[in-house]
N, C-alpha and C positions, 0 to 999 in steps of 0.2 A: 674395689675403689676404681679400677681402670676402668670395669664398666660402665659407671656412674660416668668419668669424665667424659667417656665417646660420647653418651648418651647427654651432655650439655653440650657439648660440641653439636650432636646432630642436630638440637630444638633451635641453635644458635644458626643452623646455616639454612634454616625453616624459610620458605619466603616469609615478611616483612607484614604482608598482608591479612596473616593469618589470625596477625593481633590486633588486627582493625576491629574499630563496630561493627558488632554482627546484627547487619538490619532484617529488625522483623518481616517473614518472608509477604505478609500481609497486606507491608505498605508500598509493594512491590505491584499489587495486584486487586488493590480496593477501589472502586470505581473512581475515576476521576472527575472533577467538579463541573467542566465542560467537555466540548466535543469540538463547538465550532461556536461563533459571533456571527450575526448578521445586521447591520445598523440598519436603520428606517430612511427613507430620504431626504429626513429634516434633519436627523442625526439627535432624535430626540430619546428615543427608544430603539433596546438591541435585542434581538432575540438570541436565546442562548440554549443550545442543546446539555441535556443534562443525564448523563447515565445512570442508571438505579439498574441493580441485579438484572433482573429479566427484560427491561426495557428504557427505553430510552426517553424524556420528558421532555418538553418544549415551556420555557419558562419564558415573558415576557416582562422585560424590570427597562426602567427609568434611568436616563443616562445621570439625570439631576442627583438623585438621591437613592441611586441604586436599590427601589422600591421596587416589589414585584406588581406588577399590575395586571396580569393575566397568567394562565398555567393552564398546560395541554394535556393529557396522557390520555392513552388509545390503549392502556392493557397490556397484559402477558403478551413476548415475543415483538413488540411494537416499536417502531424505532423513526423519529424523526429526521428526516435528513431533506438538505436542499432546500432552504427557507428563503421565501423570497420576501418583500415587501413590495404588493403592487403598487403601494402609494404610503402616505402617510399612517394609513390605520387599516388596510387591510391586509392579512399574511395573507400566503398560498404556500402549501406543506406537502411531501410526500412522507407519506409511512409506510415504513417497508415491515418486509419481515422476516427474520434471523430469529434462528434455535440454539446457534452453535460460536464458538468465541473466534472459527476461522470459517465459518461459512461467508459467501456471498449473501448478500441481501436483494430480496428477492418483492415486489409489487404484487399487492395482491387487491385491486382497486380502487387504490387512496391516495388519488391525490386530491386538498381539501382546501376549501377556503376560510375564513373566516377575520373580524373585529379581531384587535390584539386584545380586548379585555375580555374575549371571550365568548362574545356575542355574536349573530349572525354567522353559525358557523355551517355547513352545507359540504357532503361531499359529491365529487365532480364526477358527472358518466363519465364510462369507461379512461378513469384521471393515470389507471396505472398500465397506460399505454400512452402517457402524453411525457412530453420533455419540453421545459418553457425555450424560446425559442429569440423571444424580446420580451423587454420590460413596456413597451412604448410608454414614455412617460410623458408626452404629448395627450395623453389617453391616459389617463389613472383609471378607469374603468375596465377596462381592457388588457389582456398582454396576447403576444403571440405563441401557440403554441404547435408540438409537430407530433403525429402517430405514423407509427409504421407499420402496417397489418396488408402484409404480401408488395406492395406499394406504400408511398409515403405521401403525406397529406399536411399541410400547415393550414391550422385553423386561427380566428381572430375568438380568444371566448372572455365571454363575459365575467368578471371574477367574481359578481355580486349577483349573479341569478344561474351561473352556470352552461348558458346559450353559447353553442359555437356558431361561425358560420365560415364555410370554405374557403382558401385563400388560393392556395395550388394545390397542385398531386403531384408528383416525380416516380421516375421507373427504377427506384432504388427501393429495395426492400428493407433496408436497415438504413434512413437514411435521417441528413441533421442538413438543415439549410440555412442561409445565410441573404440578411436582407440587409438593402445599404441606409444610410441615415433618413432617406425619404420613406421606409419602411416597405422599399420595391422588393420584390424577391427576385435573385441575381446568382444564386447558386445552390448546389443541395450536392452532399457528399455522405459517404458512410460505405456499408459494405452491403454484397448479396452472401443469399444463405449460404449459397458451395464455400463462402472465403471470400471472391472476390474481392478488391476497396476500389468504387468507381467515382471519380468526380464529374456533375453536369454543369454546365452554361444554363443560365436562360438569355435564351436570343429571339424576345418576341413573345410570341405564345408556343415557343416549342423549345425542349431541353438537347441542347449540342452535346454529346460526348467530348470529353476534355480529357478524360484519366483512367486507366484500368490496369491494374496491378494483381496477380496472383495474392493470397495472403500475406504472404511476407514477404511481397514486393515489393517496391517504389510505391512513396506517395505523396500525396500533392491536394490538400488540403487546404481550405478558406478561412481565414479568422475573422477578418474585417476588413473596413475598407477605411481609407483617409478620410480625410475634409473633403473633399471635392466631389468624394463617390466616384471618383475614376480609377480609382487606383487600389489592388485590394492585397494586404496581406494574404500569403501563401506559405504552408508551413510543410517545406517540399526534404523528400528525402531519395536523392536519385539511387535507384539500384538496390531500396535496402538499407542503405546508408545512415546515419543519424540525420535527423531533420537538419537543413537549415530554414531560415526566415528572410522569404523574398518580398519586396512590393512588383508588385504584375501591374502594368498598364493594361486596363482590359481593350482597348480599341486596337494601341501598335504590337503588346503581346511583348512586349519588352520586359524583362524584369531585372530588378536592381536588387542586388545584397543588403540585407540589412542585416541581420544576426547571426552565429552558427556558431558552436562548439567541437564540432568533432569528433565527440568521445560519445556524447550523451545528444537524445533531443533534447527540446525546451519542453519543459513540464510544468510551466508556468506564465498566464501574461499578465501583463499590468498596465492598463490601458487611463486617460485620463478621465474626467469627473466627467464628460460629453459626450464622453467612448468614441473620440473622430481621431484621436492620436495614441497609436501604439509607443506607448512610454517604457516600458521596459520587458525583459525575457528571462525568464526562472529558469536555469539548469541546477541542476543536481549530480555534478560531477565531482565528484568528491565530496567535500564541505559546499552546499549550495550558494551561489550568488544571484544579483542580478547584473545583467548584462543593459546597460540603461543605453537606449539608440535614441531617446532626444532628449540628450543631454540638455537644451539650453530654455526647454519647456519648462515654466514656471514650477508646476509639479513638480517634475522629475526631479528640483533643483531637492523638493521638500522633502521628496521622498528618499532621495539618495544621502539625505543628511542625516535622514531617521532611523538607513540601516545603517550609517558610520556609526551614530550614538550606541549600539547596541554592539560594540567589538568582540569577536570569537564567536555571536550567535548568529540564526539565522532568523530573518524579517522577513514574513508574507503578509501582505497588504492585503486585505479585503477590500470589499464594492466600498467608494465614499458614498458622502452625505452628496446629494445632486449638485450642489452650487460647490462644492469640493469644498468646502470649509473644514468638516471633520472626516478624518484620516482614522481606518481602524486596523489594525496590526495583531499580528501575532509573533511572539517572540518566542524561541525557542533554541536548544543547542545538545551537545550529545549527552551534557552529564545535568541538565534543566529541564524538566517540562516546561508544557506550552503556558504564554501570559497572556494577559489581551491588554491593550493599551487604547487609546481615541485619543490622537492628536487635533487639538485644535490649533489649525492657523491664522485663527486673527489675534488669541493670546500668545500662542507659541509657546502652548502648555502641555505637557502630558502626563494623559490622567491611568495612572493603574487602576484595571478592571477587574480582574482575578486571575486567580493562578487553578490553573487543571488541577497538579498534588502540591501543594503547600508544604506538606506534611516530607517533603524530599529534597533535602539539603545536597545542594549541588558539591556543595567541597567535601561530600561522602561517595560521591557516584565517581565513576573511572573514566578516563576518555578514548573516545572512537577514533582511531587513524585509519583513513584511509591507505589502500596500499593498492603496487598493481604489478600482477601474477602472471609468467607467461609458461603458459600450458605447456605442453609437451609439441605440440606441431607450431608454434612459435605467436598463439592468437593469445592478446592481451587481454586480463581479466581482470576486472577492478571490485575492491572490493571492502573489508572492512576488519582491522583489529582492534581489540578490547583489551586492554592490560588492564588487570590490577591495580587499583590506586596504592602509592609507594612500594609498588614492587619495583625491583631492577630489571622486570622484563626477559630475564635468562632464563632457559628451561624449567617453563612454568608447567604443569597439566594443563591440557588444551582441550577445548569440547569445539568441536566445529560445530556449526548450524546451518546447515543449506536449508534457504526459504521455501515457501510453497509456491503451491500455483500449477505447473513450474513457468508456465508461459505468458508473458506480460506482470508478475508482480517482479520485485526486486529489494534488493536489501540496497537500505539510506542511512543516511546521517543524520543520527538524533534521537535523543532521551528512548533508548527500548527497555523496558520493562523486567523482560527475562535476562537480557545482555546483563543489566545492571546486577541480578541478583547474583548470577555465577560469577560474576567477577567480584560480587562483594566476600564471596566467599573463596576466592583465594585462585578462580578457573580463568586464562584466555581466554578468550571468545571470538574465531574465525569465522566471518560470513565474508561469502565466495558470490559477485552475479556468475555463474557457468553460465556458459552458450546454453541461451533459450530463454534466459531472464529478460524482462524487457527493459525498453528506456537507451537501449543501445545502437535501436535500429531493427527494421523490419527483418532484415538481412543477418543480425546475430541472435534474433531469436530465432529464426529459420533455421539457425545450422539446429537445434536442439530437436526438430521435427525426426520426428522416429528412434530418435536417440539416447531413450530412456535407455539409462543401464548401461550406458555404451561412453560414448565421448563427453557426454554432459557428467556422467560418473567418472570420467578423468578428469575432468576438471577439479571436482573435489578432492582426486587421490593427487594432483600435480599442487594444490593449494597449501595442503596440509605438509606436503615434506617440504615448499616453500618455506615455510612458518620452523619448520628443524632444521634446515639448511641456514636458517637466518640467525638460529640460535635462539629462540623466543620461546617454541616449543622443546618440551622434552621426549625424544621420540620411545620411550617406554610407558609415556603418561598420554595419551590421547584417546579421547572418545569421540563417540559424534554422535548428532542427538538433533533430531527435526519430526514436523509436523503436516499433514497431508502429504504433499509431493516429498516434504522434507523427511516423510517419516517412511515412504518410500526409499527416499537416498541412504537413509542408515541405513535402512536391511540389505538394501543392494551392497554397498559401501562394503559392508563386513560379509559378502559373497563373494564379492571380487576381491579384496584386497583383506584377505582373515590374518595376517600377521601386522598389519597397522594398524591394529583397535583395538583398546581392552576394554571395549563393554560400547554397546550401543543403545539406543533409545528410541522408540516408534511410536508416533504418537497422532493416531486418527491416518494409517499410511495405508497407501496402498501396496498391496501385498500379489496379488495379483490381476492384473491389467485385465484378463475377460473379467473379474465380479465389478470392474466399473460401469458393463451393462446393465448393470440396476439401479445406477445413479440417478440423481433428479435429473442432473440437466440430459439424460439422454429421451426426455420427453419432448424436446423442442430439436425441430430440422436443423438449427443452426448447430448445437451440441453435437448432434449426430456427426454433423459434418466435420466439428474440432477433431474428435477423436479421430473420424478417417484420413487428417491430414496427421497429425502428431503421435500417432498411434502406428506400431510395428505393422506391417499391412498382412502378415500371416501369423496362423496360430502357431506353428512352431519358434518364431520370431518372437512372439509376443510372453513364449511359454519361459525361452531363453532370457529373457528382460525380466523374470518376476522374479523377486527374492524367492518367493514360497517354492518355485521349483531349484535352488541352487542349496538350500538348506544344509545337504550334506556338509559343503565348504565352511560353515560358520564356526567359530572357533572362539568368539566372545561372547560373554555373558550380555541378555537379552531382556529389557527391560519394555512391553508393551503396554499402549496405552488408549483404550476407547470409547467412545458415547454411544449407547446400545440405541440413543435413537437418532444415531446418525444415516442419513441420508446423503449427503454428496457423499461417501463413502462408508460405502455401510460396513459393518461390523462382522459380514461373512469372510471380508479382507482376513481379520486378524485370528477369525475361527480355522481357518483355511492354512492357514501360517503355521497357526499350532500343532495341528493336526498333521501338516508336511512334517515338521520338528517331530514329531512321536515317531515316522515311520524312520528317521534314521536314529532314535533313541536318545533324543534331546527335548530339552523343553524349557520357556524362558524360565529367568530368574524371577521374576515377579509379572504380574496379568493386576494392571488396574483397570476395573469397568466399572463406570458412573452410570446408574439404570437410567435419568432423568436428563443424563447428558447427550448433546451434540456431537457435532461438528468441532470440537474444543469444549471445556469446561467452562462455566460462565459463572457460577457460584463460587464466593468468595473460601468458603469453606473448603468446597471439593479443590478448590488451585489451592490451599496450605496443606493441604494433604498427601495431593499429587506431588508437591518441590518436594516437599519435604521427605518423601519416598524419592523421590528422582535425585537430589541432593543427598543422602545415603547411598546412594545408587553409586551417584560419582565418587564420594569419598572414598569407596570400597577399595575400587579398580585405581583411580587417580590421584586419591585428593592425599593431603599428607600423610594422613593414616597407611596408604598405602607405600608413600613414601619412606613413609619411615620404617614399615616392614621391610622391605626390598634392601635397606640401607644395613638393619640388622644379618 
């Protein structure tokens, strides 16, 4: 009998969570219904990207009667992205190509034009080396566009026969230019192959040096310019620093403050229906806002009411209708997918467009707080918790997730997929930016350069006892659990630190740092050159930085995970790993390999399969099951 009562007392003091809906892992991970909006100039018709399994579809529907009037598809691996409207009826589309659910996508001659009903469609020479550049919309025949092939070049091409003809050339090898409202060309910025980021003048017929930064240097960058064409946004970051936003007089060289944050660059503009006034600036620091700098511009009055309407989420504005009458929006927050809206302001109506997953009830999903973490050497780290919906938040089991990349992506605020499911099922969820994530500054992803395994892996080991020092986590219940770079940081994570983890997870990681010379991108000079900046500069340096040679020290159960036709990191990583694990007389607890898979799993099937093993995985080590053994 007394055992019976312990045992109602322990189920009693079970977190809270446990008895929530258990949502099908399914609807966590079924494609969603868009991707992105693009409205047409008259605001009559929207183009909408539409995910199906293996590729991605480009649908054409009727703002009137949400009619489909045209429909794209290009095939297995196929994925629209970057839809323009050069005018009323004619797109301009890039289609890339992706194998894998965390790969980059990647150009492989397509960019195309065609009629929204489908007609006239034609694709562009050499289109998967072009980047549009202007819409000119003085020209509905025409936009401007830029190539970069050793040197950079702005062309004027024809959207309806495909004819370029030369505009300039610049001595930037990766470069993006910038023309002022008379469509003069006035600057050209981007990077060279070594890393460099260079900014040029045009003074005349000849390009003045203005800027030259190491790669995670200082930079100083053109957006646009005002009304007058004298005066051009500059989106400057001295030292490394987080961007601010200057206006530059280009004659006296004078520049005036307009926007900065300090923590974060701007990762977002919002310019008006004319594009001559910069109306507002997108950070993402914390919960994202906007920072609105003309305030008393008619627009801004519209738009800054349309993201009051939408309280606790976040509002990004898409390109309007040219005469700025319709207003398209996307709405979204950390426990909602994305919605699309089209405000009209001559009714001062707005019309819901659709919702990404429907099917995902926001008052079931948990919320994201931001938080902010100071390392060990006293650098501030910001980042991200996931509680449980009606847990109390006290010594919960924790799964950390360090993002990928590691350099330039970063973990945000807003509806994630996988967050959602481990917290429906009862886990924290701690994402950490560490030095090297980008969005913080040239200068904090810099400290991350060579320091795989090293200080960027203290960030994660200084995050997590953060999270048990705060009382959230339970420091018998943590695991950590990431994908490419991420899946990298477990196996390191549980090298370095083998008595904070009960059980880890790697998933498409790298394992060790020389089989990344058989990656895709180390076919292209630029790739080449990443690696010899952010890469251990010796082999015994680099040997010391790989999980696979630190093996012996692992002490947690090991859960790997890979796409045998992955290519940014191929799958000799995880063969390599194993085979280290055998010679000191270990070997994981489970090996899932998808023959058909990537870069990440992209089939709906192979992801219920994979949680659903990864979710046992947890329960073993962390989840209450284990709790309640420990407890006994």
């Amino acid at each position: 009998m007394k055992m019976m009562v312990r045992l109602l007392l322990l189920l009693a003091l079970l977190p809270l969570q446990g008895f929530a809906r258990e949502i099908p892992i399914q609807d966590f991970f079924k494609d969603p219904q868009f991707t992105s909006v693009a409205l047409s100039p008259d605001g009559k018709h929207m183009a909408v990207n539409v995910p199906q399994a293996d590729r991605t579809l480009l649908a054409i529907v009727r703002v009137a009667d949400q009619a489909i009037v045209g429909k794209f598809d290009y095939g297995e691996n196929r994925h629209f992205r970057q839809v323009f409207w050069a005018n009323n009826t004619r797109l301009l589309f890039f289609v890339t190509f992706k194998t894998g659910r965390f790969d980059f996508e990647t150009a492989r001659g397509d960019l195309y034009a065609a009629n929204f009903d489908g007609t006239g469609r034609m694709d562009i020479p050499n289109g998967n080396t072009y980047s549009v550049v202007d819409l000119t919309p003085e020209d509905p025949d025409t936009i401007l566009v830029e190539r970069s092939v050793e040197t950079s070049f702005l062309f004027k091409l024809n959207v309806n026969n495909g004819r370029i003809t030369t505009v300039a050339n610049a001595p930037v090898e990766q470069g993006s230019f910038l023309v002022d409202h008379d469509r003069k060309v006035r600057f050209v910025a981007g990077a060279m192959n070594d890393g460099r980021n260079v900014t040029y003048r045009r003074d005349g017929d000849k390009w003045t040096l203005v800027h030259e930064s190491e790669r995670n240097g200082a930079t100083y960058f053109p957006l646009g310019f005002d009304a007058q064409n004298q005066r051009v946004y500059m989106a400057k970051g001295e030292k490394g620093k987080p961007e601010t936003i200057v206006l530059l007089d280009v004659d006296s060289r004078k520049e005036t403050p307009v926007s900065s944050n300090g923590t974060v660059s701007p990762s977002g503009y919002l310019w008006s229906s004319d594009e001559k006034t910069l109306l507002g600036v997108w950070y993402e620091d914390g919960v994202p806002y906007w920072d609105w700098i003309a305030p008393e511009h008619p627009e801004t009055k519209v738009y800054a009411g349309l993201a009051k309407a939408f309280p606790g989420k976040a509002v990004v504005f898409q390109r309007p209708s040219d005469d700025g009458r319709y207003l398209m929006m996307r709405v979204y927050s950390d426990t909602q997918p994305s919605e699309a809206y089209l405000f009209d302001r001559q009714t001062g109506q707005a019309q819901f467009l659709t919702a990404s997953r429907d099917w995902i009830k926001p008052a079931e999903m948990s919320p994201m707080k931001p938080i902010v973490v100071k390392a060990r050497d006293g650098l501030e780290l910001h980042g991200y918790i996931t509680i449980p919906k009606d847990s109390d938040g006290k010594k919960l089991p924790l799964i950390i997730n360090p993002h990928g990349g590691p350099h330039g992506p970063r973990d945000d605020w807003g509806f994630n997929p996988e967050v959602q499911l481990f917290a429906n099922r009862g886990y924290a969820v701690l994402q950490i930016n560490y030095r090297g994530s980008g969005g913080y500054g040239n200068a904090f992803e810099g400290m991350g350069y060579r320091k795989w395994g090293t200080t960027m892996q203290d960030d994660l080991t200084d995050s997590v006892k953060w999270a048990i020092a705060q009382g959230i986590a339970d420091p018998n219940r943590v695991c950590i659990y990431g994908a490419s770079y991420g899946g990298y940081a477990a196996l390191m994570s549980v090298v370095r630190e083998p008595d904070l983890y009960r059980c880890t997870v790697g998933y498409v990681g790298v394992y060790d740092l020389d089989a990344q010379r058989d990656a895709d991108f180390m076919g292209h000079e630029s790739g080449r050159n990443y690696l010899k900046d952010v890469y251990p500069p010796t082999a015994a340096e680099r040997m010391a930085q790989s999980p696979a040679f630190g093996v012996e020290r692992i002490k947690a159960p090991i859960l790997l995970v890979h796409g045998e036709k992955d290519v940014r990191v191929p799958i000799k990583n995880m063969h390599f790993l194993i085979s280290q694990l055998a010679k000191v007389g270990k070997k994981p607890e489970d090996v899932i390999v998808e023959k058909k898979e990537a870069h990440g799993f992209r089939d709906l099937q192979n992801n219920v399969n994979l949680y659903t093993k990864m979710l046992a995985f947890f329960d073993k080590y962390i989840g209450p099951k284990a709790q309640t053994a420990a407890a006994q």
